[in-house]
N, C-alpha and C positions, 0 to 999 in steps of 0.2 A: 624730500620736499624742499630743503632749503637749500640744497645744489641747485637744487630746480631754478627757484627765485633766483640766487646768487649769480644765475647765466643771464647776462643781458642780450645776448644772440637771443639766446630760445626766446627771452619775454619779447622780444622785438618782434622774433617772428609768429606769436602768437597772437600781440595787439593788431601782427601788418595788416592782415585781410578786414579786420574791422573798420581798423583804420582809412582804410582805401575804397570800403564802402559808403565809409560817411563823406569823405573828401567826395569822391565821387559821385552820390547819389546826394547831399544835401549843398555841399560846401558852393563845389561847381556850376550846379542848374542857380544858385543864390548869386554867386558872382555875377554868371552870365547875365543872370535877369537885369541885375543893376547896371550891366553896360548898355543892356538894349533899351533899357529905361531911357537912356539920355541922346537915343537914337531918333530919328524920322525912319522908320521904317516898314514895309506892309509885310515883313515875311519871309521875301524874295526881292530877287531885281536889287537895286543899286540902295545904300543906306548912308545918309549922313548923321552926323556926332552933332547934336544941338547942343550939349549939357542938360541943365536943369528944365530947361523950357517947359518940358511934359509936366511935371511935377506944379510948375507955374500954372499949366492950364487945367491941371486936374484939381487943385485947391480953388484957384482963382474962377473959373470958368465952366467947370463939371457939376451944374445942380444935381443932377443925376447920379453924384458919387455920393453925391451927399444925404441923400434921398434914402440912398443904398445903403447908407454907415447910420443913419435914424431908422430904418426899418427893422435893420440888425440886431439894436440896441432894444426896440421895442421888443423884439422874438427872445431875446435873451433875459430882457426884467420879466416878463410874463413868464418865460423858463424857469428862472431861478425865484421868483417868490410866488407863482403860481402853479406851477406843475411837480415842484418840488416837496411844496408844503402839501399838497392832495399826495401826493405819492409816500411820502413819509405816515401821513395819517391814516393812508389805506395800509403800508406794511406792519402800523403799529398796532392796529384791527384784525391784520391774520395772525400774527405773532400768539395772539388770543385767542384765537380761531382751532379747530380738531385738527390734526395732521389730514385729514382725508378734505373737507372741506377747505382748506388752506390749501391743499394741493392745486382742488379744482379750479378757485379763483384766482390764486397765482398764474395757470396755464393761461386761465382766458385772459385776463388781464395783457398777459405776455405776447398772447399772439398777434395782435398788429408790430409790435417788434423785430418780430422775424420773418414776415414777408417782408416784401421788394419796396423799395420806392415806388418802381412801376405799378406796381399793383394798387399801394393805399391810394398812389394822386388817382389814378383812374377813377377808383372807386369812390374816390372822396368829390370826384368832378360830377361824374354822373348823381349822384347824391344831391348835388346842392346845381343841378341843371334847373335852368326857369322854366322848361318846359315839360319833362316826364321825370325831374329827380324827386324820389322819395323824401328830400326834407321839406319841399313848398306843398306836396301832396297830402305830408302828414298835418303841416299846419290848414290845410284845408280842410282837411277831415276833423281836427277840432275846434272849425269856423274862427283861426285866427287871419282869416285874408288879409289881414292889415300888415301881416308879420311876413306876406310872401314877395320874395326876392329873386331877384338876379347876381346870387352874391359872390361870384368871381369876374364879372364885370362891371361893380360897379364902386366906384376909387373909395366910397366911403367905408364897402365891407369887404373887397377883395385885403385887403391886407390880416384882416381880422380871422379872415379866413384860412387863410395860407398858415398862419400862426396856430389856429385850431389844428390843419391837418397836420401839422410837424410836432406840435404837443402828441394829437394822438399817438401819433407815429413812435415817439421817443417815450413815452409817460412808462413803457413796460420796464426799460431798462433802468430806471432811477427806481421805479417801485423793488425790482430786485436788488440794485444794491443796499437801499435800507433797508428791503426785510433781511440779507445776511447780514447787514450788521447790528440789526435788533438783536438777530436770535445769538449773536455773541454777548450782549450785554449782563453780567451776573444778574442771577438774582439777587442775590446777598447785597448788592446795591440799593435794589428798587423797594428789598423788606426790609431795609435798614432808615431808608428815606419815611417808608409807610407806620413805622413803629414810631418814627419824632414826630409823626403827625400830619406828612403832608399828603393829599388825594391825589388823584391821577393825575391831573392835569401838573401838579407842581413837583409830584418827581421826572416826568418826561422832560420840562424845560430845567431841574434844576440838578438832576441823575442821569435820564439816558442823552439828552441833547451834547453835555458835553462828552461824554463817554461817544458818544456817535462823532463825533467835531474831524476827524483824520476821513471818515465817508464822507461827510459832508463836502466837506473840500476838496479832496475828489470829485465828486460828482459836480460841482460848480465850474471848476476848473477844465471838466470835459463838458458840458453845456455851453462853457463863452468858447473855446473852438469850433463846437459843430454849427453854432446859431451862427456866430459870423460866416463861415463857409458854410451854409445854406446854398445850393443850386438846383439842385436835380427839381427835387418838387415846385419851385417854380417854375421853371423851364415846363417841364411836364404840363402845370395846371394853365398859367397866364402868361408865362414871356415874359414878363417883369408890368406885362398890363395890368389894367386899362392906364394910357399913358408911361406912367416909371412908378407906380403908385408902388407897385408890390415888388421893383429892383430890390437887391442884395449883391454887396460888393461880389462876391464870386461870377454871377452871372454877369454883373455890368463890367467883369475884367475880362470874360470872354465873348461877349459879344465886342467889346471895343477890337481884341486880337484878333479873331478870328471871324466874325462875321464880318466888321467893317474895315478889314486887313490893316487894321494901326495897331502893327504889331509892338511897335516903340510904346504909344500910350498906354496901349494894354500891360506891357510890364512896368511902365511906372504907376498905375494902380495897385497890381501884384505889391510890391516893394512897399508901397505906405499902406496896404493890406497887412505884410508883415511886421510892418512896424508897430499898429494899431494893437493885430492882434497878441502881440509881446508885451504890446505895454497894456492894456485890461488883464493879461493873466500873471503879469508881473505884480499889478497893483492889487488884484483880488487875493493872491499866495498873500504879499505880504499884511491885508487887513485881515482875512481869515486868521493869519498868523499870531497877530498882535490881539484877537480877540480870542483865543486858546491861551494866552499866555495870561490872560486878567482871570 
């Protein structure tokens, strides 16, 4: 083994293919992007070098980006202090639960997780249809007319919307990372905590929450990636309608490239997309961080 190491051939040629994957597959489409950012370009055909200009007109001039980066942000705080705290509170309920029972609500729970995009937006369109969807139906059926809606067309509850189906969609997979990391939690913690005195609710926040803190942060940390890169299910349900009510940066970077051929603008979105989304999960590591360490 320490011949092994001791060879800088061998380690070289061990790191190379990794190496040349990441240059490759992350380093180069990232360069490229930031050239064509400072381009006029639709794709094809002839391209000129503006500099910054795109960057100028996506802060200065893009309501619609910005629409798209306040939409994001709303799907991600509704994320992380609504879908997280139900989901932790249902894993900390089976944890307690029989293994046979625990089994069964775990699966249901879990199965919208594991079909398609394609399938929940459908199902969640026709659902909430103004004209034969089961949820204006149902509210007819218990004489709430007042409550019946149009509500993926209309700008005050299509985004509300969009937010419900993506919760649903995702709620499986946080509800399983906190139940596996409940059921790591000692006991000898939670009966040490109960012997000084405190009830349920005060060893959870003052025993398993920080004992949990390494999941937690995890799971926050993959919520502010997927919520910003949100597309598909929009695209699917609204188009980013009625108007840009329900945009998200991903869709508003690819309709500017590829539907409206401003292949240059489009990648100077992408670029202050990765900017954005570096700095929220740079600043979320480092305050998760600094509240593990009090």
């Amino acid at each position: 083994m320490n011949s092994i190491l001791s060879s800088k051939r061998l380690i070289t040629i061990l790191i190379l293919p990794g190496l040349l994957v990441m240059v490759f597959a992350i380093l180069a489409p990232i360069l490229l992007s930031l050239y064509y950012s400072m381009t006029d370009w639709s794709g094809f055909g002839p391209m000129e070098f503006i500099g910054l200009a795109n960057y100028g007109e996506v802060l200065a001039n893009d309501p619609t980006f910005w629409r798209s980066l306040y939409n994001a942000l709303m799907l991600l705080l509704v994320t992380v202090f609504i879908q997280n705290v139900f989901a932790f509170m249902i894993a900390a309920i089976l944890v307690n639960l029989s293994d046979r029972l625990s089994n069964f609500l775990r699966t249901v729970f879990f199965i919208p997780a594991i079909l398609t995009v394609v399938v929940i937006t459908k199902l969640w369109v026709n659902i909430m249809n103004p004209n034969y969807g089961l949820l204006n139906k149902l509210l007819e059926g218990l004489h709430l007319d007042f409550l019946v809606h149009n509500w993926l067309s209309d700008p005050r509850t299509a985004l509300g919307s969009i937010i419900f189906i993506t919760i649903w969609h995702g709620f499986g997979w946080a509800l399983l990372f906190y139940y596996s990391g409940l059921t790591t939690v000692p006991k000898e913690l939670k009966e040490a905590a109960r012997v000084d005195g405190a009830n349920l609710f005060q060893t959870h926040l003052s025993v398993v929450i920080p004992y949990m803190a390494p999941v937690i942060q995890a799971v926050i940390i993959i919520d502010i990636t997927s919520c910003l890169k949100q597309m598909e299910i929009v695209m699917l349900a609204t188009e980013g309608g009625p108007g840009n009510s329900t945009q998200f940066i991903a869709y508003h970077l690819y309709e500017q490239a590829f539907r409206f051929s401003k292949y240059g603008y489009g990648n100077a979105i992408s670029v202050l997309f990765v900017i954005i989304a570096l700095s929220i999960t740079l600043m979320a590591q480092r305050l998760l961080a600094s509240d593990n360490t009090r």
